[in-house]
C-alpha positions in Angstrom: 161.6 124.4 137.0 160.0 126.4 135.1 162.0 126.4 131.7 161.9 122.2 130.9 162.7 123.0 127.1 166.3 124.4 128.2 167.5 121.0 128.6 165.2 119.0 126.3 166.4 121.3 123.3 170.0 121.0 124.8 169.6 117.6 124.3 168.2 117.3 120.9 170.9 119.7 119.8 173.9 117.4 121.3 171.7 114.4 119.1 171.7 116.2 115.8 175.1 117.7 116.2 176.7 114.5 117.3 175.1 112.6 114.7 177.3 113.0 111.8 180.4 112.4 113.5 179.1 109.4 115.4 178.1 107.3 111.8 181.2 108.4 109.8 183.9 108.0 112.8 182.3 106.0 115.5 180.3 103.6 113.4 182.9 102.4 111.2 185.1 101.5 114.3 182.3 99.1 115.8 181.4 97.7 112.8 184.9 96.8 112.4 185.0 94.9 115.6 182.0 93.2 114.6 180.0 95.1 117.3 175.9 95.1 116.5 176.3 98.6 118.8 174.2 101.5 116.6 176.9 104.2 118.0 174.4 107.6 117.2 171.4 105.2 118.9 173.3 104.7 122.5 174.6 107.9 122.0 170.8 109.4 122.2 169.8 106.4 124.8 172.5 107.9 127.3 171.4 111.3 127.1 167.8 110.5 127.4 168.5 108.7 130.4 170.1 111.8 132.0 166.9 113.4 130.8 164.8 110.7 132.8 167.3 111.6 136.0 166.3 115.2 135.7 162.4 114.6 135.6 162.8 112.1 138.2 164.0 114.3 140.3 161.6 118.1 138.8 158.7 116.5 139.1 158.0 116.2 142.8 158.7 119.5 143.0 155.9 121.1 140.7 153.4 118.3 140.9 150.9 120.7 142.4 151.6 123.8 140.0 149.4 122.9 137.3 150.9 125.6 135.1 154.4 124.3 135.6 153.0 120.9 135.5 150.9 121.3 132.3 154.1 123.1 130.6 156.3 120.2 131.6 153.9 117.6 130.0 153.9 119.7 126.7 157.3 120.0 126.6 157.8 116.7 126.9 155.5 115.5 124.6 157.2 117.7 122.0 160.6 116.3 123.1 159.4 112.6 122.2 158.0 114.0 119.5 161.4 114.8 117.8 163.2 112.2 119.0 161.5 109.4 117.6 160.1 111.4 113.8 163.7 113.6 113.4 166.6 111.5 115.3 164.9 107.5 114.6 165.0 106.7 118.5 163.2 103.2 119.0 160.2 102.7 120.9 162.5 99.7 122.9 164.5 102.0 124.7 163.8 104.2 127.8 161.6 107.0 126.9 159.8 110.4 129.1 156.7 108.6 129.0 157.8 105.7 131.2 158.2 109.1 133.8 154.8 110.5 132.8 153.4 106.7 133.3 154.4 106.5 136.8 151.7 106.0 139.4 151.6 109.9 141.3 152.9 111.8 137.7 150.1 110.1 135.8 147.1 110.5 138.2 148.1 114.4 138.1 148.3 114.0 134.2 145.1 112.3 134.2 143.6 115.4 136.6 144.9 118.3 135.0 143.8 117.1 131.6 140.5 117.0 132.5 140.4 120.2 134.3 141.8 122.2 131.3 139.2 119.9 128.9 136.5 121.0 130.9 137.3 124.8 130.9 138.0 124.5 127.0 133.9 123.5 127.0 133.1 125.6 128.8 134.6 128.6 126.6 133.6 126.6 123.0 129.7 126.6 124.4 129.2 130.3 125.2 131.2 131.6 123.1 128.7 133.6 120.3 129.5 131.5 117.6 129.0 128.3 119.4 126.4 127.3 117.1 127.3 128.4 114.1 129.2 126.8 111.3 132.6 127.8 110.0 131.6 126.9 107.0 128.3 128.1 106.2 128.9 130.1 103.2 131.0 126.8 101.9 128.1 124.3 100.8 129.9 121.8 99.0 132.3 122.0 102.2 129.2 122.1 104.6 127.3 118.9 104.1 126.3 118.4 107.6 126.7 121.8 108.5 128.6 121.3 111.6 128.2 123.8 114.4 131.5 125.6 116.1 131.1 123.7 119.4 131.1 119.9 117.7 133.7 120.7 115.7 136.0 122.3 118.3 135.1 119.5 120.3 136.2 116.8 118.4 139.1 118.6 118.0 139.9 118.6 121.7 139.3 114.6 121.6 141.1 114.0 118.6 144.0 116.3 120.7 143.8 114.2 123.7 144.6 111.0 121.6 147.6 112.7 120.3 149.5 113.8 123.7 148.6 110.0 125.1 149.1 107.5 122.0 152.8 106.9 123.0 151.9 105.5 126.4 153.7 102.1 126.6 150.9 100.5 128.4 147.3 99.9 127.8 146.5 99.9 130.5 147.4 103.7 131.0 145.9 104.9 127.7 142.8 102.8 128.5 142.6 105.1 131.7 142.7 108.5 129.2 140.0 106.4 127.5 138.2 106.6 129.9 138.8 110.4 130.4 137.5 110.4 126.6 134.2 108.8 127.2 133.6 111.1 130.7 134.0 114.1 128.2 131.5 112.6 125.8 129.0 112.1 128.2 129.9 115.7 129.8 129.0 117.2 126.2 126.1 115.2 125.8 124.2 116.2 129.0 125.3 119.7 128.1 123.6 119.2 124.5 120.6 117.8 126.7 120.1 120.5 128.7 120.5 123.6 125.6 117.8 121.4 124.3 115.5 121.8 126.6 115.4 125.1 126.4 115.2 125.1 122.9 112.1 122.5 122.4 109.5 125.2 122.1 111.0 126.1 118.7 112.0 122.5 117.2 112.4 124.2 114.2 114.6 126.9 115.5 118.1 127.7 114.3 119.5 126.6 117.6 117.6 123.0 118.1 118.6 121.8 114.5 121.7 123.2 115.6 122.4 120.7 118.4 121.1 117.8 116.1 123.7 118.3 113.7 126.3 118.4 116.0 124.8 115.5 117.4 124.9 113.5 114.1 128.5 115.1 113.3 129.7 113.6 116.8 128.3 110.1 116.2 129.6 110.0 112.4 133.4 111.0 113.6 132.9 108.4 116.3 131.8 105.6 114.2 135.0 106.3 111.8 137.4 106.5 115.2 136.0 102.9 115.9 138.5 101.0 113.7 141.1 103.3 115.0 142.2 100.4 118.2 
């Protein structure tokens, strides 16, 4: 259970070493008979299917480890990655995610995502160079001269997006949306309450601090709007 890539690199491997032999025997043979059949492309459909087979019946089993859990999400997240960028699998056929979309697997998702987001803030604000820009030395780079913590932030977001975009409903990535938005608002009473302890020196490093990150965060999320 604990070692999902054994079989997800298995499989890629069986892909990419089949492929070869698949167009220059297989694919000549069904073209032949007139068959529309894209042998290497049912090739990698049956042995995903297999795959679903296997996480149907792991995931029960380490639905509450949320190590195992998380590891298994990454992994297959990485597996889509490849399949679809490397080996040209089409979004039409059965993928991992319709797994991962499944009422009791996604709700975990959903819960463990947040729990690691969450401890990721926590770390990015006290760490010492929360407020401090990578770039600082770097003017021409450092416009807005973006603290640590907004920038790592963003990041995290921008992260998020990334592991869910593949969902193949809406409605699902309109729930890690919603995730999005709690984290937003999670960072912003945070913000709020540095703030306040910061408002007798409204000029000090710290308070102009927290208004460029503030800026830096609105900015990224005006140019994220066209993004549907």
């Amino acid at each position: 259970l604990n070692k999902p890539e054994w079989y997800l690199t298995q499989v890629l491997m069986w892909i990419g070493n089949h492929s070869k032999f698949l167009d220059d025997k297989i694919q000549p043979i069904l073209d032949k008979a007139g068959s529309s059949v894209n042998a290497g492309l049912e090739f990698s459909r049956a042995l995903v299917m297999l795959i679903l087979e296997k996480l149907a019946a792991d995931i029960p089993c380490l639905l509450y480890d949320d190590t195992l859990f998380c590891h298994l999400v990454d992994e297959v997240l990485l597996f889509e990655r490849e399949l679809y960028s490397v080996h040209g699998y089409l979004s039409t056929f059965p993928s991992c995610m319709h797994i991962l979309s499944e009422e009791s697997c996604f709700q975990r998702w959903l819960t463990v995502e947040k729990k690691f987001a969450l401890q990721k803030m926590d770390s990015m604000l006290s760490s010492e160079a929360a407020w401090i820009s990578q770039y600082k030395d770097i003017t021409d780079i450092d416009e807005m001269k973006v603290p640590d913590c907004a920038e790592t932030f963003m990041t995290l977001l921008l992260v998020i997006t990334d592991r869910y975009k593949n969902l193949p409903t809406a409605s699902r990535k309109l729930q890690f949306l919603g995730l999005q938005k709690e984290l937003v608002d999670d960072f912003r009473i945070r913000l709020t309450q540095v703030m306040k302890e910061e408002t007798r020196a409204s000029l000090g490093f710290r308070y102009c601090a927290i208004l460029n990150a503030v800026n830096y965060i609105a900015t990224v999320l005006a140019d994220w709007a066209d993004n549907v």
